[in-house]
C-alpha positions in Angstrom: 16.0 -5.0 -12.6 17.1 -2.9 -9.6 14.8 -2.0 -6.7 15.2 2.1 -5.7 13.9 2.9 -2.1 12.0 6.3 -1.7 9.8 8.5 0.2 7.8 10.6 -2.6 4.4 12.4 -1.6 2.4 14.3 -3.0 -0.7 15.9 -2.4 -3.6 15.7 -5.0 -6.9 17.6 -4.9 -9.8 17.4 -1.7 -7.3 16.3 0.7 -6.1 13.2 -1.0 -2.4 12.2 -1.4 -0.2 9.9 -3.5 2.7 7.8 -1.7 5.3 6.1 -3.4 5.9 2.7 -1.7 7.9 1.2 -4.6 9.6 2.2 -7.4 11.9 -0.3 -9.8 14.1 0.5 -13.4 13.4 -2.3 -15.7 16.4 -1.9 -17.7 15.3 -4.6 -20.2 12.5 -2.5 -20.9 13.5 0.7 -19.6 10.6 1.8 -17.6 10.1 2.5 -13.9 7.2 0.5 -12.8 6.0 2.0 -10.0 3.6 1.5 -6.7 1.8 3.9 -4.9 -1.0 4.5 -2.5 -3.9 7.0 -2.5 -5.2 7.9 0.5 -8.9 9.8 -0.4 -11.1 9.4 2.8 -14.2 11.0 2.0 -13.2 11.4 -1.6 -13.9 9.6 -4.7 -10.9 8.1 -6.3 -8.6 10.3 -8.5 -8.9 9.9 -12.3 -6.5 8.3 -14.2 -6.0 11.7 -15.9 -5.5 13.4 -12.4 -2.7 10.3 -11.6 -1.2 10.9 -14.7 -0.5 14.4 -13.8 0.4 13.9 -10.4 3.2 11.0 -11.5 4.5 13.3 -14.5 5.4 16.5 -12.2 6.9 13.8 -9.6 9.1 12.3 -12.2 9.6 15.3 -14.4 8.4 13.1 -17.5 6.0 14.1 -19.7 2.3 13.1 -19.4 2.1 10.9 -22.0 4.6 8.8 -21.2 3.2 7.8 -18.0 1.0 4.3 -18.0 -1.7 3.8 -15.3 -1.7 0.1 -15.7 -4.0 -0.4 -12.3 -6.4 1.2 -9.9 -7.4 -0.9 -7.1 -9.5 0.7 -4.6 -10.2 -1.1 -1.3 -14.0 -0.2 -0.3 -15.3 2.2 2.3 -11.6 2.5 3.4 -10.7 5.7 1.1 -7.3 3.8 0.3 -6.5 3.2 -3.1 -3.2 1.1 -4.8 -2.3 2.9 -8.0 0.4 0.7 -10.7 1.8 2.9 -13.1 4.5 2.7 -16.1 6.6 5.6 -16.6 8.6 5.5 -19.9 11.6 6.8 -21.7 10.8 7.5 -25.2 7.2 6.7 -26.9 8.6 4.2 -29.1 9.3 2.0 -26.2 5.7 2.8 -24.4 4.1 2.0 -27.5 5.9 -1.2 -28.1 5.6 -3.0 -25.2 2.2 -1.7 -23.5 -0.7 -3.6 -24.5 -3.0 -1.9 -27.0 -6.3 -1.6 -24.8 -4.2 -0.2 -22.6 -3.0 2.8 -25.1 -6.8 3.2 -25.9 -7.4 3.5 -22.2 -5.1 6.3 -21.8 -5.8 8.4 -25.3 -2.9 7.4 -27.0 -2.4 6.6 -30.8 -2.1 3.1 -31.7 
């Protein structure tokens, strides 16, 4: 598993925007797990749905092979830490993501 440094931004709706602070290639798994901070003051925090779209464009994959595994959302700071799977091929997503995790996100299991 290699660590990749990078600066990605990107701006959702209301004034909030995504950082990527981390982004790693499993190769055993071939996946990029990947860490990134909302910042939403005086917004709710984005959907998974709106994350998913956001991370999809970023990585030019398509929607449903992007995993939201986490939301963590720090109160009354407007800061949220977003942990997200972003897969190769379907096969893979399905076989190694954990199945209330597919029902979470819409997909078949």
């Amino acid at each position: 598993m290699g660590s990749l440094r990078s600066e990605k931004v990107a701006r959702l709706g209301e004034g909030a925007e995504l950082r990527v602070v981390s982004e790693r290639f499993n190769s055993l798994i071939r996946r990029l797990e990947v860490e990134a901070v909302v910042t939403h003051q005086g917004s709710p925090t984005p959907s998974r749905r709106e994350l998913v779209e956001v991370l999809s464009r970023m990585y030019s994959r398509s929607p449903e092979l992007v995993i939201i595994r986490k939301v963590e959302s720090e109160y009354g700071m407007g800061v949220s830490r977003v942990y997200a799977h972003i897969y190769e091929s379907l096969e893979r997503l399905k076989l190694y993501e954990p199945k209330h995790i597919l029902r979470r996100h819409g997909a078949g299991v």
